[in-house]
N, C-alpha and C positions, 0 to 999 in steps of 0.2 A: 729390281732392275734387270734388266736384257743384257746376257751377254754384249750384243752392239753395240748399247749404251757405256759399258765398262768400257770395251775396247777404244771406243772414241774419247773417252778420259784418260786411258791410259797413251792412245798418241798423244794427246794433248801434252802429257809430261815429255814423252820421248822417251829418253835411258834414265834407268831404273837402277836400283840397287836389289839383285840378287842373291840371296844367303843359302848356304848348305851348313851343313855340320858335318865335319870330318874330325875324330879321333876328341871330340867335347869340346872341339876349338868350333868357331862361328868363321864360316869363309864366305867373305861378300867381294861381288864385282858388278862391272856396270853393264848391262845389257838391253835390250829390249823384246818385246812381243813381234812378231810377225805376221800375225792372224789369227781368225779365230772361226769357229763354225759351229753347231748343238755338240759335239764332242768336246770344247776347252780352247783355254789359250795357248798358240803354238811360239814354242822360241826353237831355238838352237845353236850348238856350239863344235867345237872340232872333236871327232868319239875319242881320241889320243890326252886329251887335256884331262887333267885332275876333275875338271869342274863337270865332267861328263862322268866320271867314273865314282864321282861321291853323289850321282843323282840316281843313277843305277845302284848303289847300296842302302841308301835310303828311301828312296823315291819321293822324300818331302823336301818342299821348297817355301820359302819365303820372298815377299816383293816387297819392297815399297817406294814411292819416289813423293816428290812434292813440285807443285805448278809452277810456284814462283820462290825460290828460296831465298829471297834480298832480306837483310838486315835493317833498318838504319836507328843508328843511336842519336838519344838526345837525351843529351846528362848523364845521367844515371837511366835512363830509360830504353828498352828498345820498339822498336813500331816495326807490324809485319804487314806486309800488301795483302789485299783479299787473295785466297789462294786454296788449296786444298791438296790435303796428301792422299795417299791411297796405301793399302798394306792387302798383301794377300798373303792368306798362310794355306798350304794346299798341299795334293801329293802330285804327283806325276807319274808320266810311263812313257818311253820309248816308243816314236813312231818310225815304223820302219818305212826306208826309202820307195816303196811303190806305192808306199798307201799316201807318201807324200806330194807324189806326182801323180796321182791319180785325181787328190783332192786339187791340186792345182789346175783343173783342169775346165772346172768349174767355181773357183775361188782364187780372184786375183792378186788379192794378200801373200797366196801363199807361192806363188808364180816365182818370185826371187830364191825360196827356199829349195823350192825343184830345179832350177839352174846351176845351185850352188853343187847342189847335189850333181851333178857331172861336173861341173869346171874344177871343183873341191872336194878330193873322193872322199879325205878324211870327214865332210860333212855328212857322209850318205845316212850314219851311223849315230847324228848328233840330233836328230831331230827329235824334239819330245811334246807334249801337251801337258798344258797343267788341267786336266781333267774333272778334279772336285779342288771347292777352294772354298773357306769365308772369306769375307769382304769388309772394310769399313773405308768408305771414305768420308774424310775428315775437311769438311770446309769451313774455312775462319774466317772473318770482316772483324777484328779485335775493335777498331774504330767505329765499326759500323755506320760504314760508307752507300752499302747496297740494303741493307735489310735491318731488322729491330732485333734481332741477336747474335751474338758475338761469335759463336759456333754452331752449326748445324752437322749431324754424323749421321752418318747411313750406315746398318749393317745388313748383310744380305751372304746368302750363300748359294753355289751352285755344283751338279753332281754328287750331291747327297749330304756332303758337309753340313754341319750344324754349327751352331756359333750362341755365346751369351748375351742377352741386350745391355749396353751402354748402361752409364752412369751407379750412381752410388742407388743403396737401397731402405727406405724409409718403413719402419717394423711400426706392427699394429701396438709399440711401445711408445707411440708418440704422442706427446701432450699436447699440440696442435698451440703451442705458443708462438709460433711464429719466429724465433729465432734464426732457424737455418732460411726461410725466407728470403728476412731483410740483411743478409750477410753473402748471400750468392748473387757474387755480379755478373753473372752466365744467365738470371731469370730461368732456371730452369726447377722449381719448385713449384711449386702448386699447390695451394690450398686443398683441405678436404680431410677427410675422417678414414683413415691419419693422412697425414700430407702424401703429396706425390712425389716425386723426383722423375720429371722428363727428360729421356732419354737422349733425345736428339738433341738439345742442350747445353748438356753437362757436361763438363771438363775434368772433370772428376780432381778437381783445383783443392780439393778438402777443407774448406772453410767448412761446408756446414759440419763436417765430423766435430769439430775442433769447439762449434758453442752449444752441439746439443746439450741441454741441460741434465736426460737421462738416456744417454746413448741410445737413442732409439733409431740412428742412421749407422748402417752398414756399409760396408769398402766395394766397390764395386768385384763384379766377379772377372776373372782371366777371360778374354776374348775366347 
């Protein structure tokens, strides 16, 4: 997936939730992206604030947001609308104010950012790019309203980042019985010598760990 492509998912959500870690605590707030270009995705914030001053000691950042976040119960049950989230786990770096307004200059995303920058000195100092990042987004139809499975995940990485593929992992210890099969209401198994586990699929919901007969399915790996 294209940078452009991200960016136009990530307007789609709008504001986003933000993570830093500062002192082993986890600090999140609400933010957004304001462009983007082959260097990364640009945000920014006031250079005075904590949340600027814990991205310059770490330079790692986390995102995530979701399309549609509605609820609705019934009974004991909940139902989600088709909808997709996004998580980006990445580093960062300071962009400094000329190089801000110079990209502005030919990129009109970034046109408010270099205004701010005079109307709001404290910003001149707060501009950053999330420069290397993996990726997952996560799209759900749990009803399956639009298509014939319940979830579909993309993972993808950009500026060098690497990342793990999705889902649980099926070992050449499997007796090909069928059991995690007819038990994963995700269809993301696959017949075959040994079975498969599709990636794009899988919810990683652990039904099948739970009836393999000889543990021959593993836990998926850390993003």
């Amino acid at each position: 997936m294209r940078l452009a492509e991200l960016y136009e998912k990530l307007e789609t959500i709008g504001v986003l939730t933000f993570s830093t870690i500062h002192n082993n605590e986890v600090h999140s707030r609400s933010a957004h992206f304001n462009g983007f270009d082959e260097d990364g995705l640009y945000f920014r914030t006031m250079a005075n604030k904590p949340y600027c001053r814990q991205l310059l000691e770490t330079g790692k950042l986390t995102v995530c947001g979701i399309s549609d976040a509605r609820v609705w119960h019934d009974g004991a049950s909940a139902k989600f609308p088709p909808s997709f989230t996004i998580r980006l786990i990445g580093e960062v770096r300071r962009v400094p104010p000329e190089e801000i307004i110079d990209k502005a200059k030919t990129n009109d995303a970034l046109k408010t950012a270099a205004e701010d920058i005079v109307n709001y000195p404290a910003m001149a100092e707060g501009n950053f790019v999330m420069h290397s990042a993996k990726v997952e987004i996560f799209d759900v139809d749990f009803e399956k309203e639009m298509r014939g499975n319940k979830v579909y995940r993309t993972r993808f990485a950009f500026g060098g980042a690497s990342y793990n593929p999705a889902g649980v992992r099926i070992t050449d210890a499997c007796i090909e019985c069928g059991a995690c099969k007819e038990v994963c209401s995700f269809q993301a198994i696959e017949e075959g010598t040994p079975y498969r586990c599709i990636p794009e699929y899988c919810d990683d919901c652990g039904s099948c760990l739970r009836v393999c007969p000889v543990n021959a399915i593993q836990e998926s790996l850390v993003f």
